[in-house]
C-alpha positions as CSV (number, residue, x, y, z in Angstrom):
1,X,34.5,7.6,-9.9
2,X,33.5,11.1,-8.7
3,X,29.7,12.1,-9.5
4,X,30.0,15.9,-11.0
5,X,27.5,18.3,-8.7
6,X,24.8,19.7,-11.1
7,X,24.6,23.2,-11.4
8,X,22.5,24.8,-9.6
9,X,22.6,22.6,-6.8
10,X,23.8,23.5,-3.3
11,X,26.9,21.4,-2.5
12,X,25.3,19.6,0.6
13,X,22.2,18.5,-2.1
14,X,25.4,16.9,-4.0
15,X,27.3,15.3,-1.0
16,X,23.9,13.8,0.5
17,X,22.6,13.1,-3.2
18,X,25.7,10.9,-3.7
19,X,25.7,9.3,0.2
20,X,21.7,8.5,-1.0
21,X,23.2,6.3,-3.3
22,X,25.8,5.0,-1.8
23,X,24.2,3.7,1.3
24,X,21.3,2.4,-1.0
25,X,23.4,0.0,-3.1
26,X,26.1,-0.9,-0.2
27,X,24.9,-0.1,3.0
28,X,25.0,2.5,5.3
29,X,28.2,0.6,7.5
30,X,30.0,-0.5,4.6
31,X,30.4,3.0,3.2
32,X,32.4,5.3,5.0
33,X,32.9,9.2,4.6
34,X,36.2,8.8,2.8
35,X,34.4,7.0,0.1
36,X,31.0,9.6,-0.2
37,X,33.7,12.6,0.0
38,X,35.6,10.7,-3.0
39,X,32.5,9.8,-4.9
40,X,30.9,13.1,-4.4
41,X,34.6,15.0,-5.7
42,X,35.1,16.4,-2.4
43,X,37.3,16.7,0.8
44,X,36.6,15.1,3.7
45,X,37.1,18.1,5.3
46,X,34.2,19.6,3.1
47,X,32.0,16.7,4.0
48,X,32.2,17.9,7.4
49,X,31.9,21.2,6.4
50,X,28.7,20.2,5.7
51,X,27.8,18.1,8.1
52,X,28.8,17.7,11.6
53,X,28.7,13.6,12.0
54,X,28.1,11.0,9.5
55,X,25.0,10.1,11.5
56,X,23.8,13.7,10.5
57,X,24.9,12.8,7.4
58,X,23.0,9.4,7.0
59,X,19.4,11.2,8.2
60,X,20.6,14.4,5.2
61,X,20.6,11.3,2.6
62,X,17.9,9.3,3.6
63,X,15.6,12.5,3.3
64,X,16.6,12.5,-0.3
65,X,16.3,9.2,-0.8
66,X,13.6,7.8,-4.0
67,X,10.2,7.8,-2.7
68,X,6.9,7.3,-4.3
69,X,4.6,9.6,-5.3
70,X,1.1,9.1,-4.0
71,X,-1.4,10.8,-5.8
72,X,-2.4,14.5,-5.3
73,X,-5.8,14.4,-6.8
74,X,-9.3,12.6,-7.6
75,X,-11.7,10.2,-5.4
76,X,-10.2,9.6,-1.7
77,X,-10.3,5.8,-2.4
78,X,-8.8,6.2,-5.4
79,X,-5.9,7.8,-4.5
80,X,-5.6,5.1,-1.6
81,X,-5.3,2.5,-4.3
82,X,-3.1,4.6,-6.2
83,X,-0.8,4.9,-3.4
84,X,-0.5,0.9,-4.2
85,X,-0.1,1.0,-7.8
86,X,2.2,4.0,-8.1
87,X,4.3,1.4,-5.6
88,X,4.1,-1.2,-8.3
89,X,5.4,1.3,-11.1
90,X,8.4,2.2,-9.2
91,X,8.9,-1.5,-8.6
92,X,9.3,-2.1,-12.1
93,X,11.0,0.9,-13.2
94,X,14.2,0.1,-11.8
95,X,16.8,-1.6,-9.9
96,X,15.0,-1.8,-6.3
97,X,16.5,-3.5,-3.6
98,X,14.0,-2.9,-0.7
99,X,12.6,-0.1,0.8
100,X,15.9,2.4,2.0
101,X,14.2,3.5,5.1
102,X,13.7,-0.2,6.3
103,X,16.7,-1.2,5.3
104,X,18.2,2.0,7.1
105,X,16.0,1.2,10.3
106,X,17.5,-2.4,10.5
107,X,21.0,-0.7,9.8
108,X,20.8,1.7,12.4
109,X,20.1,-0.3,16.0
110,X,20.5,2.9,17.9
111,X,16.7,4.4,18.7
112,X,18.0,7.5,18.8
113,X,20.1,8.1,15.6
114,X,19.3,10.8,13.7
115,X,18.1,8.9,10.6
116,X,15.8,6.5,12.7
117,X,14.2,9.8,13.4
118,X,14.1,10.1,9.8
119,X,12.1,6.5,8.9
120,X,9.7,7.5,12.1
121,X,9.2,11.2,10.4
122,X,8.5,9.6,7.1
123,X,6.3,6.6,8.5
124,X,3.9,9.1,10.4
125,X,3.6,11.4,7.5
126,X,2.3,8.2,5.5
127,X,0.1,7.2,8.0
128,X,-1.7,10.4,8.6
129,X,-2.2,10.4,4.2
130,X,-3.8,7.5,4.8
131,X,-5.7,8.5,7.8
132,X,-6.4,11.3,5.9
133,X,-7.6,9.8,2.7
134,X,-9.4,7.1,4.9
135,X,-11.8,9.5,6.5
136,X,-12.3,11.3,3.9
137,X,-13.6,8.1,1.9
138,X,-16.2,7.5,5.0
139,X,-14.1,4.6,6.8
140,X,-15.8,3.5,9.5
141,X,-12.7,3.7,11.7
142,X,-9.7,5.4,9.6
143,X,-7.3,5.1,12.3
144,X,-7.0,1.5,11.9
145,X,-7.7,1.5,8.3
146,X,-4.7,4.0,8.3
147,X,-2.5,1.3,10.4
148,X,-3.6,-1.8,8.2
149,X,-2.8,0.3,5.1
150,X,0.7,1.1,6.5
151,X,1.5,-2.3,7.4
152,X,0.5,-3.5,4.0
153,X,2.3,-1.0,2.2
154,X,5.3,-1.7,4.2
155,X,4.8,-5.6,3.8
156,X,4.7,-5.4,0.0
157,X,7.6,-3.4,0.0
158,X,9.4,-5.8,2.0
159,X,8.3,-9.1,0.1
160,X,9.7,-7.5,-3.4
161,X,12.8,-6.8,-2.1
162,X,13.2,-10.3,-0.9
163,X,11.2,-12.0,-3.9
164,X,12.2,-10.0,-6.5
165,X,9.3,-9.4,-7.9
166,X,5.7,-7.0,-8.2
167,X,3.9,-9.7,-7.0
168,X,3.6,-9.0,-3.4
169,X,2.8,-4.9,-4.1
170,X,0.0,-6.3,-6.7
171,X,-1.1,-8.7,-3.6
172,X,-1.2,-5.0,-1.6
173,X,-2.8,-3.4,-3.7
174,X,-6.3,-5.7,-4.2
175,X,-6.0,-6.3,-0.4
176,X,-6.1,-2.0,0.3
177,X,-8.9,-1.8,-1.9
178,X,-10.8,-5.1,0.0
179,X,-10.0,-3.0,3.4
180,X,-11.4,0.1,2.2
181,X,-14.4,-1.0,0.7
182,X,-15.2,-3.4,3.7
183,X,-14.8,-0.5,5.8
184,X,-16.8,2.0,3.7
185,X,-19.3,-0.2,3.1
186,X,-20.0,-0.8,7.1
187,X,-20.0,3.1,7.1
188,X,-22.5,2.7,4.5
189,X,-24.7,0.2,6.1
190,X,-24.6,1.9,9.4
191,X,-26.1,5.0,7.7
């Protein structure tokens, strides 16, 4: 069943909108362009109008794919924690089966395809929020807060796909906030 383009929204928004979707729920090798150009009400031909490759097409949709809002304001290690429990809202708000930019890096073997520049892309700009947050909280060392924050965040969001459950991001989140005061606090003491 075709998905009607909005108004208002430029036709490649629509096609990758629609491949977002698609390769979320199915997979990014089990859906093929004659499927996102049927879904989407299009040609093919438009499709790659569009866009040159499906690769180019896959790294399009997985820059629009559902991501979670980290908070924009308040204390530096506040927002750090609310990085974790804005992840255990979207958790429960709706039908989540694993982060789409690991699934799309264990998907896409190839080092060099356009979307697994895409997950790199989107893992350093968490990263350097977190480094960014972490200094400015007084980490002792907010590089590797920054790293153990990233692997946490990533871990929880790999442990409720396959559990099924908040439980892991809940786990993540009184972990991030152990880190960050263990690591403030030998800022602190150092002092």
């Amino acid at each position: 069943m075709a998905v009607r383009k909005p108004q208002g929204i430029p036709l490649a928004e629509h096609i990758a909108a629609v491949a977002a979707g698609l390769f979320y729920r199915e997979g990014i090798h089990l859906v093929g362009v004659d499927r996102i150009a049927a879904e989407a009400g299009i040609t093919k031909r438009t499709l790659y109008h569009h866009f040159r490759s499906k690769d180019e097409l896959v790294a399009a949709a997985l820059r629009r794919a559902p991501k979670i809002a980290f908070p924009r304001e308040g204390d530096p290690a506040d927002r750090i924690a609310g990085a974790f429990r804005a992840m255990v809202d979207f958790l429960r708000r709706g039908a989540y089966r694993g982060c789409p930019y690991i699934i799309a890096a264990a998907e896409l073997a190839d080092p060099h395809h356009p979307g697994r520049a895409v997950v790199r892309e989107l893992g350093a700009k968490r990263r350097a929020w977190f480094h960014a947050r972490a200094a400015e909280a007084g980490a002792r060392d907010p590089d590797l807060l920054a790293e153990q924050l990233e692997v946490l965040f990533d871990g929880a969001l790999a442990g409720a796909s396959k559990r099924g459950e908040t439980v892991p991001a809940e786990a993540a989140l009184a972990a991030a906030e152990a880190l960050l005061a263990a690591s403030c606090a030998r800022m602190a003491a150092a002092s």
